[in-house]
C-alpha positions in Angstrom: 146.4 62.8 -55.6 143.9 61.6 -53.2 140.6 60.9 -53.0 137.5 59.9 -50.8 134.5 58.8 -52.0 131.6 58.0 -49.5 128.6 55.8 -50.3 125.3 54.3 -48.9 123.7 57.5 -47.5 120.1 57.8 -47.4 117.1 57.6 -46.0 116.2 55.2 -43.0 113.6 54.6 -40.6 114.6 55.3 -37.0 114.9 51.7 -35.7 116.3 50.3 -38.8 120.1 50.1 -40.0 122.5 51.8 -42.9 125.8 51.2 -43.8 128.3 53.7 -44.9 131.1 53.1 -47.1 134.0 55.5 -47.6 136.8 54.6 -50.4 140.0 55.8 -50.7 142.1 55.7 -54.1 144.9 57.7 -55.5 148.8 57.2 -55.2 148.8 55.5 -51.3 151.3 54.1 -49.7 149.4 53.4 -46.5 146.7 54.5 -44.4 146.8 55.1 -40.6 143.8 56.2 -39.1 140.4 56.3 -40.3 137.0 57.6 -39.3 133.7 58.9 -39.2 132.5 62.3 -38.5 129.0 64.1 -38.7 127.9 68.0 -39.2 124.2 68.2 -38.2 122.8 72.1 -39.7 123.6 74.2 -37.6 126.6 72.2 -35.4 129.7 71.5 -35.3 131.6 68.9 -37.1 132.5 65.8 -34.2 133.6 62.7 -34.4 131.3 59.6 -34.7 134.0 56.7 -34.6 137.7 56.4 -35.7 139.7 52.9 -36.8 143.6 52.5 -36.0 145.6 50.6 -39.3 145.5 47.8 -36.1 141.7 47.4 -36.5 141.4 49.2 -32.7 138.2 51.1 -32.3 136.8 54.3 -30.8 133.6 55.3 -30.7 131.4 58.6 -29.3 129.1 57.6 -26.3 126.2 58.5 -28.3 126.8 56.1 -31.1 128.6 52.9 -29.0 126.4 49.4 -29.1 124.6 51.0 -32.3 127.3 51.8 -34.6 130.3 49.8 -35.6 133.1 51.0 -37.4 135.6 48.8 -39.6 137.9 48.6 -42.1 139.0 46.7 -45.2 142.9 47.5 -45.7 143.2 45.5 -48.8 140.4 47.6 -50.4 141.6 50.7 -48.4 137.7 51.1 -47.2 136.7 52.2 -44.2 132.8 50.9 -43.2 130.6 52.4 -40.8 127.6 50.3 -40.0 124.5 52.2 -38.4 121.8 49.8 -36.3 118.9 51.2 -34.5 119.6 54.8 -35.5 117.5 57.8 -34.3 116.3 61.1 -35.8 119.2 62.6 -33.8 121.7 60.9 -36.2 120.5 62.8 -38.9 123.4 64.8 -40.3 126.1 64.7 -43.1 128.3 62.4 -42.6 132.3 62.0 -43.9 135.0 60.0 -43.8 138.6 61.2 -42.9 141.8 59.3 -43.3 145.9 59.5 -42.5 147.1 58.4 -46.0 150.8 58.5 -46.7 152.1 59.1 -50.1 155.4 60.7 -50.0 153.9 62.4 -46.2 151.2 61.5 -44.0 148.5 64.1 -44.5 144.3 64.0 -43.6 142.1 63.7 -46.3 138.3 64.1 -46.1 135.5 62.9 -48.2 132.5 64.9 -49.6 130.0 63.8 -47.5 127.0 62.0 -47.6 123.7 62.6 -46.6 121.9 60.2 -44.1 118.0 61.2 -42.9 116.6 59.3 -40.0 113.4 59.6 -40.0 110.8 58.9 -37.0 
């Protein structure tokens, strides 16, 4: 089994910065891909930023030169630090990761809340 646990949500001032941290535990045998998406009420899930195993980065035009996505293989954590965020970032945010056990198969975190307030 699995699991993704998110941390560092909360509430910022727009202007300031938040990191997110999303850790993955369970019986791994490696990770591929990992990333960042958001659900704001009443939208869609998208994607704010994905990580290759490589450490090569992608990034949504509305986050790129704010946000910056990395990882730490060794602790199998995936990091997403916010700078300079705006109200518009306000939203749930989870992490999502290719983890092979016996398969490769996507796993998701719970969420976390982030506020950005004005």
């Amino acid at each position: 089994q699995v699991q993704l646990v998110e941390s560092g949500g909360g509430l910022v001032q727009a202007g300031g910065s938040l990191r997110l941290s999303c850790a993955a535990s369970g019986s791994i045998f490696s990770i591929n891909a990992m990333g960042w998406y958001r659900q704001a009420p009443g939208k869609q899930r998208e994607l704010v930023a994905g990580i290759t195993s490589g450490g090569s980065t992608n990034y949504a035009d509305y986050v790129k030169g704010r946000f910056t996505i990395s990882r730490d293989n060794a602790k199998n954590t995936v990091y997403l630090q916010m700078n300079s965020p705006k109200p518009e970032d306000t939203a749930v945010y989870y992490c999502n990761a290719l983890v092979v056990t016996t398969y490769q198969r996507r796993y998701w975190g719970q969420g976390t809340q982030v506020t950005v307030s004005s």
